[in-house]
C-alpha positions as a Markdown table, in Angstrom:
| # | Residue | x | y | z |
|---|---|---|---|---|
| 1 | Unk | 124.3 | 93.9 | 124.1 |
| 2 | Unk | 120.7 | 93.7 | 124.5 |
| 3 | Unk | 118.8 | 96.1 | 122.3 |
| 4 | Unk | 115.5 | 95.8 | 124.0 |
| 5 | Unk | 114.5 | 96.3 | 128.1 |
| 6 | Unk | 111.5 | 94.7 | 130.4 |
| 7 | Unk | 109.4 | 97.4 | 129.4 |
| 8 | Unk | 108.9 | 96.1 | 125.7 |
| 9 | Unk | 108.1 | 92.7 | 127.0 |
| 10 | Unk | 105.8 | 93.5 | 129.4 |
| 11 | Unk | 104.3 | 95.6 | 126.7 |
| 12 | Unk | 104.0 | 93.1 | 124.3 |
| 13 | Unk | 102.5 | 91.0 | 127.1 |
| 14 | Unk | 100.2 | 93.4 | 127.8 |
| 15 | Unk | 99.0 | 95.7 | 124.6 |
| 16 | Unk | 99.8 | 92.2 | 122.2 |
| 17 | Unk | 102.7 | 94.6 | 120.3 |
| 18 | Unk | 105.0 | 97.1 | 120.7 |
| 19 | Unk | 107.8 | 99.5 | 118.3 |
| 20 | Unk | 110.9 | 99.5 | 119.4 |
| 21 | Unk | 113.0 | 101.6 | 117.0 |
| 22 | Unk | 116.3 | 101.6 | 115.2 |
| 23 | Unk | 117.1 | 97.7 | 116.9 |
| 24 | Unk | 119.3 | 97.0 | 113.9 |
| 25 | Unk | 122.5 | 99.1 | 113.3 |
| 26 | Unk | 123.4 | 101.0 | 110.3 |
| 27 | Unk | 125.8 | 97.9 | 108.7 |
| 28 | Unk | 122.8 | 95.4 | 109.1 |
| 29 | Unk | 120.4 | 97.6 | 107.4 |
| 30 | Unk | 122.8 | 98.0 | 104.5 |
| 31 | Unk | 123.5 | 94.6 | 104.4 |
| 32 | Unk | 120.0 | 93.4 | 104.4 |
| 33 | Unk | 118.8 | 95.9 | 102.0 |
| 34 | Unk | 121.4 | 95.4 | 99.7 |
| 35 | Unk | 120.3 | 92.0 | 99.7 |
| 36 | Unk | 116.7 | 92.5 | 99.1 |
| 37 | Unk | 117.6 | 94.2 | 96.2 |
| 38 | Unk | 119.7 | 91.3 | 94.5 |
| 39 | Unk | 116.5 | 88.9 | 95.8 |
| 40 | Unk | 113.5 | 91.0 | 94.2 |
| 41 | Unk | 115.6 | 92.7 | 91.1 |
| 42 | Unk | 113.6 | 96.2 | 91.8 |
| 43 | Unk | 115.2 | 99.0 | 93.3 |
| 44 | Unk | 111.7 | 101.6 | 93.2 |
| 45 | Unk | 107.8 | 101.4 | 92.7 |
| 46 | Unk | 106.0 | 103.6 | 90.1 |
| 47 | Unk | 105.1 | 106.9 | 90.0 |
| 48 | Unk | 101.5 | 106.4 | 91.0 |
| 49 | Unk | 100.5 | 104.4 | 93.8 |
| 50 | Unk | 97.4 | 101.3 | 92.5 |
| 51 | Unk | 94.1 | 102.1 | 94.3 |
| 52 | Unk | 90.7 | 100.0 | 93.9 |
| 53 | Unk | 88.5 | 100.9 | 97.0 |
| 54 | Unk | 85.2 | 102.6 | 96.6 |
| 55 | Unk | 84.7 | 105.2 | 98.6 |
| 56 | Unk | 84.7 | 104.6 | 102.6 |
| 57 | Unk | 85.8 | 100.8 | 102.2 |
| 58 | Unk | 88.7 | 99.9 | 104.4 |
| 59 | Unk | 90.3 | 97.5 | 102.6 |
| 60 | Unk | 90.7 | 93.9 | 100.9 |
| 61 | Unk | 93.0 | 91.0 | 100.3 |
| 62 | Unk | 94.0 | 90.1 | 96.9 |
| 63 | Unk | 96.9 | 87.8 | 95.8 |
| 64 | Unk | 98.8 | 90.8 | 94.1 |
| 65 | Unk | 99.6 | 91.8 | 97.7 |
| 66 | Unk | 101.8 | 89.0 | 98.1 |
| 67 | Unk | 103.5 | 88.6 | 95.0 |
| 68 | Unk | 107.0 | 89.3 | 96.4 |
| 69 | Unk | 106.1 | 87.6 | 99.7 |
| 70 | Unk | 109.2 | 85.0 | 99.8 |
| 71 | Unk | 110.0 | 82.6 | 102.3 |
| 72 | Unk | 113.5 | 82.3 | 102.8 |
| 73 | Unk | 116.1 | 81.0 | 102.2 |
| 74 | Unk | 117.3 | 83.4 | 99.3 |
| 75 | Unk | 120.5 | 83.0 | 97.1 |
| 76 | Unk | 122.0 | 85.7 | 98.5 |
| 77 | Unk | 124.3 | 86.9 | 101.5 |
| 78 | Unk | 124.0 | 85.7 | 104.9 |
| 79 | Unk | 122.5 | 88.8 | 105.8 |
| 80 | Unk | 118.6 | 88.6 | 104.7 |
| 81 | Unk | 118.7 | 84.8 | 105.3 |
| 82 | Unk | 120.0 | 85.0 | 109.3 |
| 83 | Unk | 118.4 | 88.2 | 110.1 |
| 84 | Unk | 115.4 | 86.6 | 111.0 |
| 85 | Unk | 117.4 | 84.8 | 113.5 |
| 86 | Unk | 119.2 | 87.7 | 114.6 |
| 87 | Unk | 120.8 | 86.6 | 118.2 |
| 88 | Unk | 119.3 | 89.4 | 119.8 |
| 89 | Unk | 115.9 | 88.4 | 118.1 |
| 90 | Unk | 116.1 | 85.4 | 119.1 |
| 91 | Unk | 116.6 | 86.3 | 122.8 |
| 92 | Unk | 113.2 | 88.7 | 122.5 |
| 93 | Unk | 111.3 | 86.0 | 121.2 |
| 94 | Unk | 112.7 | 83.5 | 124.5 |
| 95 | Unk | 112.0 | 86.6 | 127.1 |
| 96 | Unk | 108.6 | 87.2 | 125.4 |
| 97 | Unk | 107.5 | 83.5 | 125.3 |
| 98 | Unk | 109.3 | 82.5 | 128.4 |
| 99 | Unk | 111.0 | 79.7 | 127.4 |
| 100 | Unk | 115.0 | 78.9 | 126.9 |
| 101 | Unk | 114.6 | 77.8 | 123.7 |
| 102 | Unk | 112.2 | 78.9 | 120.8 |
| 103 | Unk | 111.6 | 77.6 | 117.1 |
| 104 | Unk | 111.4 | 79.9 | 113.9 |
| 105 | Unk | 108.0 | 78.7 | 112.4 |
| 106 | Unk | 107.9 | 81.3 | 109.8 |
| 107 | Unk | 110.2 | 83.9 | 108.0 |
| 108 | Unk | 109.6 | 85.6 | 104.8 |
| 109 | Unk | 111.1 | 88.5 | 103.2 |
| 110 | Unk | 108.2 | 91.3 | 101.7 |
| 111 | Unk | 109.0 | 93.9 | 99.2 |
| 112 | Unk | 106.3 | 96.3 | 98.5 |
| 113 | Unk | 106.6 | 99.0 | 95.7 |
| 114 | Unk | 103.8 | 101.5 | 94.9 |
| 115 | Unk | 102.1 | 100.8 | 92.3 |
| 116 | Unk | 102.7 | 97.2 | 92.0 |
| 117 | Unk | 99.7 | 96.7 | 94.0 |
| 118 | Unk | 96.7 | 98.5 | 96.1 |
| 119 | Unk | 98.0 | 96.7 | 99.9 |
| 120 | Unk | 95.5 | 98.5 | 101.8 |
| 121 | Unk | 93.8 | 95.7 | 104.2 |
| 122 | Unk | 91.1 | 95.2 | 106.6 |
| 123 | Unk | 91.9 | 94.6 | 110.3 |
| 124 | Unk | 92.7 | 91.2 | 111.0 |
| 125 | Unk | 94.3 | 88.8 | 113.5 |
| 126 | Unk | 97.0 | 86.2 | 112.4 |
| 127 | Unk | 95.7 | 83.1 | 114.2 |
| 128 | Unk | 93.6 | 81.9 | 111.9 |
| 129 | Unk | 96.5 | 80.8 | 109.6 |
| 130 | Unk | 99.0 | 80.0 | 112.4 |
| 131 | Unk | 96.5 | 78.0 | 114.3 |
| 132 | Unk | 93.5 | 75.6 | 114.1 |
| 133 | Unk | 92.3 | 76.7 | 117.3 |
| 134 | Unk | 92.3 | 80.3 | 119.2 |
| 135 | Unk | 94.6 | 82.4 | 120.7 |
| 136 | Unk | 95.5 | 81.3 | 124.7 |
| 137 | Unk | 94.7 | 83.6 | 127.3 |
| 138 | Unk | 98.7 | 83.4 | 128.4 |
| 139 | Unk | 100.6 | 85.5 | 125.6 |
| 140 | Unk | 103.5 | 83.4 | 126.2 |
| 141 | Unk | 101.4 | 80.2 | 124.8 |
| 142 | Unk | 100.7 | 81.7 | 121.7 |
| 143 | Unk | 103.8 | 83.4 | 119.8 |
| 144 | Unk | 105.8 | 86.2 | 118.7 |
| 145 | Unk | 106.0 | 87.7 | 115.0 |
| 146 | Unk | 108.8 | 90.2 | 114.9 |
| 147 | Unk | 108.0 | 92.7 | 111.6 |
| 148 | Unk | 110.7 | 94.1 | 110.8 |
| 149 | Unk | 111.6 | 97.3 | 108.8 |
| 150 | Unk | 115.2 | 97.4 | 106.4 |
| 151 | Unk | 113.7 | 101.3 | 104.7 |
| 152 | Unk | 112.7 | 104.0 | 106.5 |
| 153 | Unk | 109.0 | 103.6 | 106.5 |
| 154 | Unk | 106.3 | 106.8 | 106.7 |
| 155 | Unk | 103.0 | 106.6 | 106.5 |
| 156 | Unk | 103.5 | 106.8 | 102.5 |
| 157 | Unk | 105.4 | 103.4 | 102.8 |
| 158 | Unk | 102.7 | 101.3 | 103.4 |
| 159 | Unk | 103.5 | 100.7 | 107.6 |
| 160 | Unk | 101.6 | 98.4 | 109.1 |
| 161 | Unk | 98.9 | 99.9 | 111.2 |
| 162 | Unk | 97.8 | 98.0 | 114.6 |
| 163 | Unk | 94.9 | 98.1 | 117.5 |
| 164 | Unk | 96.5 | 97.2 | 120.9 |
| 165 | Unk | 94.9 | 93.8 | 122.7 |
| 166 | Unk | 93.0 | 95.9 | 125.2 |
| 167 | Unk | 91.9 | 98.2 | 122.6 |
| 168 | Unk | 90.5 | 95.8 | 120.2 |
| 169 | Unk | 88.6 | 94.8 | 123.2 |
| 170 | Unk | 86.9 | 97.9 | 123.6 |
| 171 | Unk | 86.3 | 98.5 | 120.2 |
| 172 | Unk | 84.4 | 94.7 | 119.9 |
| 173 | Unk | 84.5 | 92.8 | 122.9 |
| 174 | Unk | 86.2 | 89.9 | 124.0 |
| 175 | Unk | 85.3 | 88.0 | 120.8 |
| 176 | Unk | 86.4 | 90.4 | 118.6 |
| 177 | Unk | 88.7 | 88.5 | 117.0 |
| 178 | Unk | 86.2 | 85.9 | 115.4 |
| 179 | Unk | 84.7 | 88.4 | 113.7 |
| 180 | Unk | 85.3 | 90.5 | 110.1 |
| 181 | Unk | 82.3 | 92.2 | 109.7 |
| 182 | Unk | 82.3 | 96.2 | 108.9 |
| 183 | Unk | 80.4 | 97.4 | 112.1 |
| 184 | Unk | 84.1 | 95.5 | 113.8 |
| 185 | Unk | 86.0 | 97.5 | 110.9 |
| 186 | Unk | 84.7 | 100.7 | 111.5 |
| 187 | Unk | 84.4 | 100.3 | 115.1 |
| 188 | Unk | 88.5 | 99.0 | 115.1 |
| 189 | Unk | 89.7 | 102.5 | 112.9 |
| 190 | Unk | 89.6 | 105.1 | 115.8 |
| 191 | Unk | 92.2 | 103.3 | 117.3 |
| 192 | Unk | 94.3 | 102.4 | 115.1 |
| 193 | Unk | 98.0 | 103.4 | 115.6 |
| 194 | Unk | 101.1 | 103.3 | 112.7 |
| 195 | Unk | 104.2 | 100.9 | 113.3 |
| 196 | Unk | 105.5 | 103.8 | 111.0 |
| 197 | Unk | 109.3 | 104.1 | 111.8 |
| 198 | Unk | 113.1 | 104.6 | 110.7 |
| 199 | Unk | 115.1 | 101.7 | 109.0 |
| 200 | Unk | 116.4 | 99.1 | 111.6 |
| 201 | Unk | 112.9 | 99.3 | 113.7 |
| 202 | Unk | 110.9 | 96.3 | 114.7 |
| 203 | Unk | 107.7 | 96.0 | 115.8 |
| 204 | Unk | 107.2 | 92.5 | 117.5 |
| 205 | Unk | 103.0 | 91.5 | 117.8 |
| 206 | Unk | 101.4 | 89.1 | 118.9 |
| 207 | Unk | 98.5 | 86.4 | 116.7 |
| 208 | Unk | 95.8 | 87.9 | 118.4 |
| 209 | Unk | 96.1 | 91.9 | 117.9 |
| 210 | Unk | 94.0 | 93.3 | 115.0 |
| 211 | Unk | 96.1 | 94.9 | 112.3 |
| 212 | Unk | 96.3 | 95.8 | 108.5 |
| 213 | Unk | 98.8 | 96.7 | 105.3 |
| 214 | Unk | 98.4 | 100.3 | 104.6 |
| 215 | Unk | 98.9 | 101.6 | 101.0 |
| 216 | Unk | 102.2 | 102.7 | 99.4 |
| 217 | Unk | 101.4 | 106.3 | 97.8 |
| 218 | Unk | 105.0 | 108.0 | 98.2 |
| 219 | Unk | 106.0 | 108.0 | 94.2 |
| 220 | Unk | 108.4 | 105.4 | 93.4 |
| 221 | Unk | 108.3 | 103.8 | 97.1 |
| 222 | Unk | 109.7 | 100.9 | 98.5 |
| 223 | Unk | 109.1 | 99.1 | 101.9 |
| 224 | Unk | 111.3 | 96.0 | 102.8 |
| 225 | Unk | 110.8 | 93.9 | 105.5 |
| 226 | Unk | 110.9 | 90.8 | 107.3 |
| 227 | Unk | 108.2 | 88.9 | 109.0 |
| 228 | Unk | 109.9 | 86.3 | 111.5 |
| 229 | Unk | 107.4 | 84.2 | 113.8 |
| 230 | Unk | 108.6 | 82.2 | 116.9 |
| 231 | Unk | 107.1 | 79.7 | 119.1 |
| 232 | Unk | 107.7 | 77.7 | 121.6 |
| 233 | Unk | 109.5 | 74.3 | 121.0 |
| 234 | Unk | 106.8 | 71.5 | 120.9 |
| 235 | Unk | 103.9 | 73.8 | 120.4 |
| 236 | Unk | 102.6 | 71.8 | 117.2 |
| 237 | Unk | 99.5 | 73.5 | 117.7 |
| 238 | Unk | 101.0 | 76.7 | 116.0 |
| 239 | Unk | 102.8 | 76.5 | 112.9 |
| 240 | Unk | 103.0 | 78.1 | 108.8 |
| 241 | Unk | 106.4 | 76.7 | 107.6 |
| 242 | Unk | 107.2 | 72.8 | 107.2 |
| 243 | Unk | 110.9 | 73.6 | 106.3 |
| 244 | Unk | 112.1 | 70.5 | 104.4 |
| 245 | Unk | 109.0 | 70.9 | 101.9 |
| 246 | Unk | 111.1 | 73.7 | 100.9 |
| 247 | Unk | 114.1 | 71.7 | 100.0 |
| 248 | Unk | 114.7 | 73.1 | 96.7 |
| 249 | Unk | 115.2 | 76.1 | 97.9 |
| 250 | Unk | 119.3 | 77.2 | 98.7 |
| 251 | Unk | 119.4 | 75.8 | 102.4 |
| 252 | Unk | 123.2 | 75.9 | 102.3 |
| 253 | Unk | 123.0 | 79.5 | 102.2 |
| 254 | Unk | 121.6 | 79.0 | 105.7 |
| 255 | Unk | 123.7 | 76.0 | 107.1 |
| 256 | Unk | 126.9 | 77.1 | 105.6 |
| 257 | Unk | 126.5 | 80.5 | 108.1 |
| 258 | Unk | 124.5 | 79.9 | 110.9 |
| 259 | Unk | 125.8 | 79.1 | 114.1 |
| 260 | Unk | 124.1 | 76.2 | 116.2 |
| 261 | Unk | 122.0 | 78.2 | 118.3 |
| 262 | Unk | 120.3 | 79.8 | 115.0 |
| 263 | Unk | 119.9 | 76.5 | 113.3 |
| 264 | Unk | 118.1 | 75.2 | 116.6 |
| 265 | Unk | 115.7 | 77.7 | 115.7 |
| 266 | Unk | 114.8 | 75.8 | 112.7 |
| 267 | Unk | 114.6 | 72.3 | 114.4 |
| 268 | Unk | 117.6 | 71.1 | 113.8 |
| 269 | Unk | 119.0 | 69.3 | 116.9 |
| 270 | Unk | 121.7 | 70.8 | 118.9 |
| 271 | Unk | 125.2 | 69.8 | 119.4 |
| 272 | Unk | 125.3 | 67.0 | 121.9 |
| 273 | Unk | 121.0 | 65.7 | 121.1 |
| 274 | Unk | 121.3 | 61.9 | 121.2 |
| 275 | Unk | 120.9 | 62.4 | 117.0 |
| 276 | Unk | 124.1 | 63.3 | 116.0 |
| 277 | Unk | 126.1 | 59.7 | 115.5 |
| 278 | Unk | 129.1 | 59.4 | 113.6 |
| 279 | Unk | 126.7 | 58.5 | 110.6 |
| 280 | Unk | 124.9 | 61.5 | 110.9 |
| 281 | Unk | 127.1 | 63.6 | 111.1 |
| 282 | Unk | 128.6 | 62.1 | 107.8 |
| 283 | Unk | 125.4 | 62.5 | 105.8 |
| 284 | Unk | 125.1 | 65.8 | 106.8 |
| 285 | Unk | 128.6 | 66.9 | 105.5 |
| 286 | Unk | 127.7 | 65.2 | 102.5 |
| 287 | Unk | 124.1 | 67.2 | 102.3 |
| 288 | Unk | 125.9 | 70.1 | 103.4 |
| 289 | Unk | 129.6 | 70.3 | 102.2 |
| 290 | Unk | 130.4 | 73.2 | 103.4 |
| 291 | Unk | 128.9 | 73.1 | 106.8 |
| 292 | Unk | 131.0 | 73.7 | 110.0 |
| 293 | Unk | 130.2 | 70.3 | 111.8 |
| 294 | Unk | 133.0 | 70.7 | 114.3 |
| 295 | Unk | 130.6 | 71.9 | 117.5 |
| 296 | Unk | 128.4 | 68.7 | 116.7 |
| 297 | Unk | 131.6 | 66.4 | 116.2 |
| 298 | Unk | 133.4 | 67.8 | 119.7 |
| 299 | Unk | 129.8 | 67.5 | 121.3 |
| 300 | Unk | 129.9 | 63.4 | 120.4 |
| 301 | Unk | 133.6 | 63.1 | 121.3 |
């Protein structure tokens, strides 16, 4: 059941980003938002959202933005840990990057709650943490990060706001993107459009389309959402995550649940890679005790 057509990749493709709403159902909403909510202990923001900007100023970073920016994996349900590799996901990012297989490089959960911080932002492109170089010309080269939305999100839940590829190139020219200076900001803000939507809603964009955290205001808000980024397999010229640095984190919540395809997505080989020996495949029950090794072992027999 595919819950996306051609025309959202050939928008991506085209514009660097597209909203496609309500691609989650109901029960994985739930699920996931129940599980923010055991991952980040807060259930509402205060009463008054946190503002610092002077007058006119479009927006900064600060490290309070991020301070329930997680990576996975969480100790919770399968649900927030294995949306990110969602099957259907997944099969965007492979139609989007034309490839048959594609790797998670980065998935973190974000929970933003007025008041906790000001999140406004200036317009920015995500290449310059996800790459040493520049964006390619050829969309498919670069990669795909798939925001997704587990609250209903108006504009006074913080959505992220966004200027289309061909846009962004009339607002600064070709080169837009190496620059951050305010004649770009204020040239970027007249067209600016709002990934604003209803719970369930992605918004999939590309590393070289400007775009910006807007402020929570709504009294007591909350925004939760996922950031997943995919990339082609052997494309070591993107990347964020190096996985096994994370190893204290509660991988078994991941590898006790996913199916191989999903794992694949974080590197790990597949069933029937020249890798999986008898050996390994005993070290990796002991790692993993409650992994379901049987598709590897049947692969090797």
């Amino acid at each position: 059941m595919n819950r996306f057509n051609q025309q959202h990749i050939d928008t991506w493709r085209e514009q660097g980003g597209v909203l496609i709403e309500k691609f989650f159902n109901e029960e994985e909403v739930a699920q996931v938002h129940a599980d923010f909510q055991l991952a980040f202990e807060r259930r509402e923001g205060h009463a008054a959202a946190l503002v610092k900007k002077q007058a006119g100023e479009i927006g900064k970073f600060n490290s309070s933005q991020f301070a329930t920016f997680e990576a996975i994996p969480f100790d919770t349900s399968p649900a927030l840990n294995l949306i990110g590799v969602h099957p259907e996901l997944i099969n965007f990012a492979k139609a989007a990057l034309d490839s048959d297989t594609v790797h998670l490089y980065q998935c973190q959960a974000w929970a933003k709650f007025t008041g906790e911080a000001d999140y406004d932002q200036p317009f920015h492109c995500d290449f310059v943490n996800h790459t040493l170089t520049v964006p390619s010309e050829d969309a498919a080269r670069n990669s795909v990060t798939i925001l997704c939305y587990f609250t209903d999100v108006t504009e006074g839940h913080g959505p992220m706001h966004y200027v289309t590829r061909i846009d962004g190139a009339h607002a600064g020219g070709p080169e837009a993107t190496f620059s951050g200076d305010t004649a770009l900001q204020e040239a970027l803000l007249p067209y600016e459009q709002s990934s604003a939507s209803a719970a369930g809603s992605i918004f999939p964009f590309s590393i070289d389309v400007y775009h910006r955290g807007t402020n929570m205001t709504v009294p007591g808000g909350v925004r939760y959402a996922v950031m997943a980024c995919f990339k082609r397999p052997g494309d070591d010229a993107i990347g964020y995550h190096a996985w096994p640095f994370h190893h204290t984190k509660p991988w078994h919540r991941i590898f006790d649940h996913a199916t191989p395809a999903q794992l694949t997505c974080f590197g790990v080989q597949p069933p029937g890679d020249a890798f999986w020996t008898q050996t390994t495949l005993s070290r990796a029950q002991v790692r993993y005790p409650n992994w379901d090794l049987s598709p590897y072992r049947q692969a090797l027999s």
